[in-house]
C-alpha positions as CSV (number, residue, x, y, z in Angstrom):
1,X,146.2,-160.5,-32.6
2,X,144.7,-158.3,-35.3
3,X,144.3,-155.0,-34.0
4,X,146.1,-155.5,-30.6
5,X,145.3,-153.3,-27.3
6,X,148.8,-152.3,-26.6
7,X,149.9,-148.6,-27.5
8,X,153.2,-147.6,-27.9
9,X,155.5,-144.5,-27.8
10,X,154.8,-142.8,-24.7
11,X,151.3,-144.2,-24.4
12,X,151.0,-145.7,-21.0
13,X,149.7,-148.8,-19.5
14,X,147.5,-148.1,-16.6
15,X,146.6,-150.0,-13.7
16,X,142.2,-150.6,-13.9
17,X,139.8,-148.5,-12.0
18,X,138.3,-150.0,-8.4
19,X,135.1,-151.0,-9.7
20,X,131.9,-153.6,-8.1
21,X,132.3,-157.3,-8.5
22,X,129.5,-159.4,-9.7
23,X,128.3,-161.5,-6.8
24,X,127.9,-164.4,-9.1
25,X,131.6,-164.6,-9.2
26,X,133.7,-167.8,-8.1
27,X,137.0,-168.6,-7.0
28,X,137.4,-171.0,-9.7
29,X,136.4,-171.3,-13.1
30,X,133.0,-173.0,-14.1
31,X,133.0,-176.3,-15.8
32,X,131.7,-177.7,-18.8
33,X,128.5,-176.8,-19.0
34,X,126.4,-179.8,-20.3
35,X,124.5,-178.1,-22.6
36,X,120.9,-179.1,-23.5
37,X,120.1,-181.5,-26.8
38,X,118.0,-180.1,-28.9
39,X,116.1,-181.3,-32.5
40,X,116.7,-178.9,-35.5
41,X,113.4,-176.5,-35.7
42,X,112.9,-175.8,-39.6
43,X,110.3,-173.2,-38.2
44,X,113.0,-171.0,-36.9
45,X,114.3,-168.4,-39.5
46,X,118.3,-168.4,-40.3
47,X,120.8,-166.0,-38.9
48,X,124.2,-165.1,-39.7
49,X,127.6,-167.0,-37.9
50,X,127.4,-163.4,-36.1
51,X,124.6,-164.5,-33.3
52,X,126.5,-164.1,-30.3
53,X,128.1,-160.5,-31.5
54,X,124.7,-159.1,-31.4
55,X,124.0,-160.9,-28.5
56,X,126.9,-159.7,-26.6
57,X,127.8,-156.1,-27.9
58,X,131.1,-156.6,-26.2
59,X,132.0,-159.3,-28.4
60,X,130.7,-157.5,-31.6
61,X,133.6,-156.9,-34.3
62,X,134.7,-153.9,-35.2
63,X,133.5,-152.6,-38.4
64,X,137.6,-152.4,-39.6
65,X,138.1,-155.9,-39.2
66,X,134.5,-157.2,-40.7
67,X,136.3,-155.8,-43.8
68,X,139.6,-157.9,-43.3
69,X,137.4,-160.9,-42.8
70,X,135.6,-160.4,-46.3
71,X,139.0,-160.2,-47.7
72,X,140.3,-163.0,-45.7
73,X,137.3,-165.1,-47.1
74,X,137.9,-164.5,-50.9
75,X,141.6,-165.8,-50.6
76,X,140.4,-169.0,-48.3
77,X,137.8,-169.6,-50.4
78,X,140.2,-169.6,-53.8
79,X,142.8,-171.5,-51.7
80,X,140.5,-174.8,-50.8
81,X,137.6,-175.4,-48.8
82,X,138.1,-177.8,-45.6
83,X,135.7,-181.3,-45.1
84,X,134.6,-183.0,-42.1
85,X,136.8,-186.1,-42.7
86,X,137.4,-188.4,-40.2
87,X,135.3,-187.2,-37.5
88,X,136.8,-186.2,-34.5
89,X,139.7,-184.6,-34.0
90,X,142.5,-186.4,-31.5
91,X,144.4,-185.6,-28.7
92,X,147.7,-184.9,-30.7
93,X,146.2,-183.0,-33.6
94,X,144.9,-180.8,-30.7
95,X,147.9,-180.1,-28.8
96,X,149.6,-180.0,-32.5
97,X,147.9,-176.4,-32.9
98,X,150.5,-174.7,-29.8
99,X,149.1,-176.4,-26.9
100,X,149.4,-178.9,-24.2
101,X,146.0,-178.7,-22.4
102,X,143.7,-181.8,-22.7
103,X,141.0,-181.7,-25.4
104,X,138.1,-179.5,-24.6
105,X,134.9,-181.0,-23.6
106,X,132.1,-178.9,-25.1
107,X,134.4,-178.3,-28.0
108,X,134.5,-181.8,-29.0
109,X,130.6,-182.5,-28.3
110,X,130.4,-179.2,-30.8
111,X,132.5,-181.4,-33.1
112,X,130.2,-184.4,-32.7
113,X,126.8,-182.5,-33.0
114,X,128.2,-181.4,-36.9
115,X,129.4,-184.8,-37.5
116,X,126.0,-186.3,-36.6
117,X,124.5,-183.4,-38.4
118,X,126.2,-184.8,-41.4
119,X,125.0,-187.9,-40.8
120,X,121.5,-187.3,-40.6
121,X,121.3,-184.7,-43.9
122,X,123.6,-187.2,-45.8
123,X,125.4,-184.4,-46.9
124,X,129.0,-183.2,-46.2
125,X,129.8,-180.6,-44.1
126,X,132.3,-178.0,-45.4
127,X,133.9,-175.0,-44.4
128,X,135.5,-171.7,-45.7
129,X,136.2,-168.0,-45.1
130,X,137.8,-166.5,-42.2
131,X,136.9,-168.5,-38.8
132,X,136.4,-171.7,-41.1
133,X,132.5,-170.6,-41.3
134,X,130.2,-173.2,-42.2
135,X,129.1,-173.4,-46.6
136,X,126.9,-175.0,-48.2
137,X,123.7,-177.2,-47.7
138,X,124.1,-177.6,-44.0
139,X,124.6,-173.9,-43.1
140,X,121.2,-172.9,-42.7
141,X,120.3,-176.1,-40.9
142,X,123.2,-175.5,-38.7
143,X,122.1,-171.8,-37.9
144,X,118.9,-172.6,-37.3
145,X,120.1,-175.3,-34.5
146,X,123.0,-172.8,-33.1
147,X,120.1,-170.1,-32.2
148,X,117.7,-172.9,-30.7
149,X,120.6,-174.0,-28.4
150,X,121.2,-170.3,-27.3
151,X,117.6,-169.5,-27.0
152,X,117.6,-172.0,-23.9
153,X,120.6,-170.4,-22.4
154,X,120.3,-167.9,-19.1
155,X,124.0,-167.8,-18.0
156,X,126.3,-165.5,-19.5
157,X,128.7,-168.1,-18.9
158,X,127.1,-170.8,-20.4
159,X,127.2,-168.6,-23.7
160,X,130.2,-167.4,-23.6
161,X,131.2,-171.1,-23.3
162,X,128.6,-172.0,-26.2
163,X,130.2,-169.4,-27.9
164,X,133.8,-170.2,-27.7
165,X,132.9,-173.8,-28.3
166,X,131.7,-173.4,-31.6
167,X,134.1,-171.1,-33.0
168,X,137.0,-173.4,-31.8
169,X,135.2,-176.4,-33.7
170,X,134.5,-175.0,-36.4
171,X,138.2,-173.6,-36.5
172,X,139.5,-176.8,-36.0
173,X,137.5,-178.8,-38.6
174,X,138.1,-176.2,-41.2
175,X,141.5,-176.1,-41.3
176,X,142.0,-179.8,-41.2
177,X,144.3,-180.1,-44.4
178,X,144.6,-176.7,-45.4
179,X,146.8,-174.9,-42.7
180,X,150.6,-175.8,-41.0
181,X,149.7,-176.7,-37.7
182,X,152.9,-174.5,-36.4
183,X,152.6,-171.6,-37.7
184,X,148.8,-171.4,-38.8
185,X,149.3,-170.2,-42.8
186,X,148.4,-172.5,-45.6
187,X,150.3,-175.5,-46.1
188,X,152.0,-174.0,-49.7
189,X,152.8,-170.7,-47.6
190,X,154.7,-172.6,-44.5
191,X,157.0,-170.4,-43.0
192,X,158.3,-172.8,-40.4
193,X,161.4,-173.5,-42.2
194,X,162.5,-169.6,-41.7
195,X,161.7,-169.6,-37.9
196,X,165.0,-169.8,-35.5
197,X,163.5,-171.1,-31.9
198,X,165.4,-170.3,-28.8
199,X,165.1,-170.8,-25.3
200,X,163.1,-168.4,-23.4
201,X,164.8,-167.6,-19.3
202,X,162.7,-169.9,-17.4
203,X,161.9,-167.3,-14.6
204,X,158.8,-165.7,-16.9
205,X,156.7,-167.1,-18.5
206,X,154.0,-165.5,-21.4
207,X,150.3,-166.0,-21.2
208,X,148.4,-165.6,-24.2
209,X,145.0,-165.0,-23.6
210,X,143.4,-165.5,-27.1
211,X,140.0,-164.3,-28.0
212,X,138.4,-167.6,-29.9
213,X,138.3,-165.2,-33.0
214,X,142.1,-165.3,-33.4
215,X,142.6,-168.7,-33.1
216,X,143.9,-170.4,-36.1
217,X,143.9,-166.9,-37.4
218,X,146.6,-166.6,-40.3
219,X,148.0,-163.1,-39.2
220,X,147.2,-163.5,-35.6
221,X,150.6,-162.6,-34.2
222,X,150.7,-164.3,-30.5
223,X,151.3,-167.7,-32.2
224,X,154.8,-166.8,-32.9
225,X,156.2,-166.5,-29.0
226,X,155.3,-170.4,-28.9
227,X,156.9,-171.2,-32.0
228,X,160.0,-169.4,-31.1
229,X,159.9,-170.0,-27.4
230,X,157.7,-173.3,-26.7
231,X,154.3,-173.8,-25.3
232,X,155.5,-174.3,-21.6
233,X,157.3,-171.0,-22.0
234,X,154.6,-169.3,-23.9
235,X,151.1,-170.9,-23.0
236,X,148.3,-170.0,-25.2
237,X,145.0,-170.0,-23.4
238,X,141.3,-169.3,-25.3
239,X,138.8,-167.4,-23.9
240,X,136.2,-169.4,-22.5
241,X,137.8,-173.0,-22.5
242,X,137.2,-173.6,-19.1
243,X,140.0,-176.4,-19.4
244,X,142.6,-174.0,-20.5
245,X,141.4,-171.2,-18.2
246,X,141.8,-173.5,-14.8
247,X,145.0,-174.6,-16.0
248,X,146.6,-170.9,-16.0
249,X,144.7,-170.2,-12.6
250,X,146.2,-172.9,-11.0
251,X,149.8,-171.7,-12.1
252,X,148.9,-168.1,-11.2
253,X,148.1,-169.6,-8.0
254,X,150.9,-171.2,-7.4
255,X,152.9,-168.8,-8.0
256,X,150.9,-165.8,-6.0
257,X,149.8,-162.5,-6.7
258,X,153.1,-160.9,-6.3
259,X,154.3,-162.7,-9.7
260,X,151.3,-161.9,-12.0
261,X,151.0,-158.6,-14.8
262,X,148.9,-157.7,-17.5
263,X,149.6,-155.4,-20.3
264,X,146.6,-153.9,-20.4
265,X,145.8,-149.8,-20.9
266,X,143.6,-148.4,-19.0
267,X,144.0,-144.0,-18.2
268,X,142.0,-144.1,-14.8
269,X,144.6,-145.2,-12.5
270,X,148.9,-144.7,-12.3
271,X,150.7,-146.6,-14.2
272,X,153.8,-149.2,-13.0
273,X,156.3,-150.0,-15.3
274,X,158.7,-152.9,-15.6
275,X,161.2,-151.0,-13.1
276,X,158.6,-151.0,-10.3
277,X,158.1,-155.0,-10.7
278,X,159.6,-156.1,-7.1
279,X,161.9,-159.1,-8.2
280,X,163.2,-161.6,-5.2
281,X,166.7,-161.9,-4.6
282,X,168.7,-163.4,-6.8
283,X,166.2,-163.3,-9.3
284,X,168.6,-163.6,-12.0
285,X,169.1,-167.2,-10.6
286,X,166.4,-169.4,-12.7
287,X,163.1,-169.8,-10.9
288,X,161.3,-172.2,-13.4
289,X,159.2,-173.1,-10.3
290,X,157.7,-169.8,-9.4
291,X,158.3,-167.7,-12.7
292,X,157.4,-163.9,-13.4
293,X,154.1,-164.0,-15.2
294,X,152.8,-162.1,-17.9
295,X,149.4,-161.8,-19.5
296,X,149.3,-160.4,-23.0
297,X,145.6,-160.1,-24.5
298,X,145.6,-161.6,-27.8
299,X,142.2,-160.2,-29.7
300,X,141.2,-157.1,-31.5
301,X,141.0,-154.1,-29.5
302,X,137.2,-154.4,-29.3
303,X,137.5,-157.7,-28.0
304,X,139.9,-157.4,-24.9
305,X,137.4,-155.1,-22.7
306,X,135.3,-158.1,-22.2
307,X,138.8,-160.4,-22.3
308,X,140.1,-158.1,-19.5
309,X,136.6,-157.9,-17.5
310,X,137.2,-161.7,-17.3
311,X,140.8,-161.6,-15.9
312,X,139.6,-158.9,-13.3
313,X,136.6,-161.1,-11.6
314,X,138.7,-163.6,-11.4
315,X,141.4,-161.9,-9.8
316,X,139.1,-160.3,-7.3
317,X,137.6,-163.9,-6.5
318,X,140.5,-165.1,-5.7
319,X,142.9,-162.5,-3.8
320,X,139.7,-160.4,-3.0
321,X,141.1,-157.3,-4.6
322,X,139.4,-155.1,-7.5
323,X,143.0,-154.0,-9.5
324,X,144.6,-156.2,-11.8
325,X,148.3,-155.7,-11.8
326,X,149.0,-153.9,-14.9
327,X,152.2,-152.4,-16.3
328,X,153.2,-150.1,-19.1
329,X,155.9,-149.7,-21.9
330,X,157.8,-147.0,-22.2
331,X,159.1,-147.7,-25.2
332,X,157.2,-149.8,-27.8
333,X,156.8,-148.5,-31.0
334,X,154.1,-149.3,-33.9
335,X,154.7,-153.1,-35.5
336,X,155.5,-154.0,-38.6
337,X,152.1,-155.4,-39.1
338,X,150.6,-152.1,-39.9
339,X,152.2,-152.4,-42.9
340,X,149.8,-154.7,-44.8
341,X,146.8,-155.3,-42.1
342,X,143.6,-152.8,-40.8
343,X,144.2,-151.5,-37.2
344,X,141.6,-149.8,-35.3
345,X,144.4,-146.7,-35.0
346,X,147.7,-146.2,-35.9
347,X,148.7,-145.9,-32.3
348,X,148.6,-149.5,-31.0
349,X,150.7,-152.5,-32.0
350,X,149.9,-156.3,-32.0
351,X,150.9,-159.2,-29.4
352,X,154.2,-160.2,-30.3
353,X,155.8,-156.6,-30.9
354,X,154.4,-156.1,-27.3
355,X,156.2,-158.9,-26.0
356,X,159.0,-158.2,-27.6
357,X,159.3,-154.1,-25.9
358,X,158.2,-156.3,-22.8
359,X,161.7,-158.2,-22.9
360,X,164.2,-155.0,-24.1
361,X,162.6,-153.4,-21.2
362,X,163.1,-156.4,-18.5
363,X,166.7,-156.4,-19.8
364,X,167.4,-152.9,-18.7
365,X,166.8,-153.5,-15.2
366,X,170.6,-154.2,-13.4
367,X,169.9,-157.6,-12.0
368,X,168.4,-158.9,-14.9
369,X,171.3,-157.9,-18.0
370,X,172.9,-160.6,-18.1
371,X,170.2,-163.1,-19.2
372,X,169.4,-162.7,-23.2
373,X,166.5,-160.8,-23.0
374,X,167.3,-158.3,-25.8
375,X,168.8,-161.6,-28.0
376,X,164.8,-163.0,-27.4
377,X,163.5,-159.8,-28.3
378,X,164.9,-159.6,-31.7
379,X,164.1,-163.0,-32.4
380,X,160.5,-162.3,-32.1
381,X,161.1,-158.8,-34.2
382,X,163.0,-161.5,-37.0
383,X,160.0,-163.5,-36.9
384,X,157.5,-160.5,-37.2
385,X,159.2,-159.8,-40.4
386,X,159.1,-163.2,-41.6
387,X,155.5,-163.3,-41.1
388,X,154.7,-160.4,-42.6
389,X,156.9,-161.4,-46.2
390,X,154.7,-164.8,-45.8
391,X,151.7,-163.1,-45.7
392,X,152.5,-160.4,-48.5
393,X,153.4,-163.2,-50.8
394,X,149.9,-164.5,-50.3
395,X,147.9,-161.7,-50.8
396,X,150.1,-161.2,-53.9
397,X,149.7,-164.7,-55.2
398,X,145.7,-164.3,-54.7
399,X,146.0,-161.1,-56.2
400,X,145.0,-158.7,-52.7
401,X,145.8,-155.4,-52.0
402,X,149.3,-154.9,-49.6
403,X,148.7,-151.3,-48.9
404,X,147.3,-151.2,-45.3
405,X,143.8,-149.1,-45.3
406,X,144.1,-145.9,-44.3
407,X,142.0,-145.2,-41.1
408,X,141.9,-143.2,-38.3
409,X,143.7,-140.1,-40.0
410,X,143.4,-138.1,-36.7
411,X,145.7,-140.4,-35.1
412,X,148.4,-140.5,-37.3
């Protein structure tokens, strides 16, 4: 995450307001949606990568991390420029990224519209900058054929889908080469070697619910609970991949209502903390069939509203209830990120320092202090820290600033 939604000190995580549901809702996610072909209109005029942002206000970047992206850019552009090489990308060199979903259907025919784009320009397709944009000859062509496509789409869902598609593609092909599969920095910067893994209790289990932004996203935080824990322990899922999003459903299903939290704040309603979480009994006992699950929102700040909007008209399909179950932290304090990144504010921390006040809190519950949850938690605080000295180096090496932008003074 790059400016996570969780505050911490005494800040509270409240439960959401009652609000209307859509009537368009369903119990289950959509699928794939077959997207229409379209030939590439020269007439149309170019726009930036930014279309859906300004179609979609509540996907629109804050202006705080436009400015990380530009810096972002200068030290992926310096470091090496992925190709389209190959084609498409497999099963395992999926999964390789910190999953175990199948592959994505609209995200490989994204894939295969570029590589036949290629093709028919005889020119190759390369990519640079934050979010593994698209450079060179075939950008303008290529913008000009991404705002055709949305032009002939009415369903929000069908963009957001579009939308997601495309930014997980173009991810993907970009960093074919140039980034450590594990742990998502640039091959010469690996920092896998430093990680110490561990086992995670098998009666909870994390959800990562990761804006499309943040994935593949060198300082994107969330990445680390499934290098340290696992991907079955700590699933990522990516906001609108319909595959991934029916996949944590179905467990959340499984497992019922009672068993599912969000870390989300929201001041409108009370707030529940990790004490007021009704365990069965014995708990301690591992319950790897019907865990404790948690949903942590991996995106900017700006990003999570629509993230959590998401979660919520889901939930109220399903159970037929308008609250999401969320909790708070009572004592999480500011991560070491802020060190050397731009945060919205001062008062909110990213993903994995969330996670890790989520487990120092779990373990001060009687029934549960037995189980390793404070040995977990400074695992992930270890592997903050190793992050952050990967990422200083870089900026160093490329010759960045390391002093985090001062912002926000009111709320220091």
């Amino acid at each position: 995450m790059v400016g996570g939604p969780y505050p911490f000190a005494t800040t509270k995580m409240l439960s959401s307001p009652a609000r209307a549901i859509a009537p368009r809702i369903r119990a289950r996610a959509p699928p794939p949606v077959n997207l229409p072909k379209t030939r590439t209109n020269h007439a149309l005029a170019p726009f930036s990568s930014g279309y859906l942002a300004r179609a979609s206000p509540s996907m629109a970047a804050s202006s705080s991390v436009e400015e990380e992206e530009r810096e972002e850019e200068v030290a992926r552009g310096q470091g090496g420029i992925g190709a389209l090489k190959g084609g498409m990308v497999s099963l395992s060199e999926w999964q390789a990224w910190g999953t175990d979903s199948p592959l994505p259907a609209m995200v490989m025919e994204a894939i295969k519209e570029m590589k036949d784009l290629e093709e028919d320009f005889g020119a190759k397709m390369k990519f640079g900058g934050v979010g593994s944009k698209i450079k060179g000859t075939l950008r303008v062509i290529d913008d000009k054929k991404k705002r055709s496509v949305y032009k002939t789409l009415d369903d929000p869902e069908q963009k957001l889908q579009y939308f997601t598609a495309r930014q997980v593609a173009c991810r993907l092909l970009g960093s074919k080469g140039y980034l450590c599969q594990k742990c998502w920095l640039p091959k010469e910067d690996c920092m896998c070697s430093r990680m110490a893994p561990c086992d995670l209790w098998r009666g909870i289990r994390f959800w990562l619910y990761m804006h499309p932004k943040d994935f593949l996203r060198q300082n994107n935080t969330g990445k680390l609970l499934w290098q340290l824990f696992g991907v079955r322990a700590a699933t990522m899922c990516v906001y609108g991949i319909p595959e991934q999003e029916e996949i944590m459903w179905d467990a959340f299903k499984s497992g019922g209502k009672d068993k599912l939290w969000i870390l989300y704040p929201n001041e409108n309603s009370s707030p529940k903390s990790l004490q007021d979480i009704e365990l069965d009994r014995p708990f301690a006992q591992e319950n790897k069939e019907k865990p404790l699950n948690f949903i942590l929102l991996d995106g900017t700040w700006s990003n999570s509203s629509a993230m959590y909007k998401r979660l919520k008209e889901r939930w109220s399909a399903i159970w037929g209830e308008e609250d999401l179950p969320c909790i708070s932290l009572s004592s999480l304090g500011a991560s070491v990120m802020h060190k050397l990144r731009p945060q919205p504010a001062w008062d909110r921390t990213c993903t994995a320092a969330a996670s890790a006040g989520l487990l120092s809190e779990l373990g001060l519950r009687e029934e549960l202090g037995g189980l390793g949850f404070d040995k977990q938690a400074n695992t992930i605080e270890n592997s903050l820290d190793i992050l952050l000295d990967a990422l200083t180096k870089r900026r160093l090496h490329m010759g960045r600033s390391i002093t985090r932008k001062q912002r926000h003074n009111n709320c220091i």
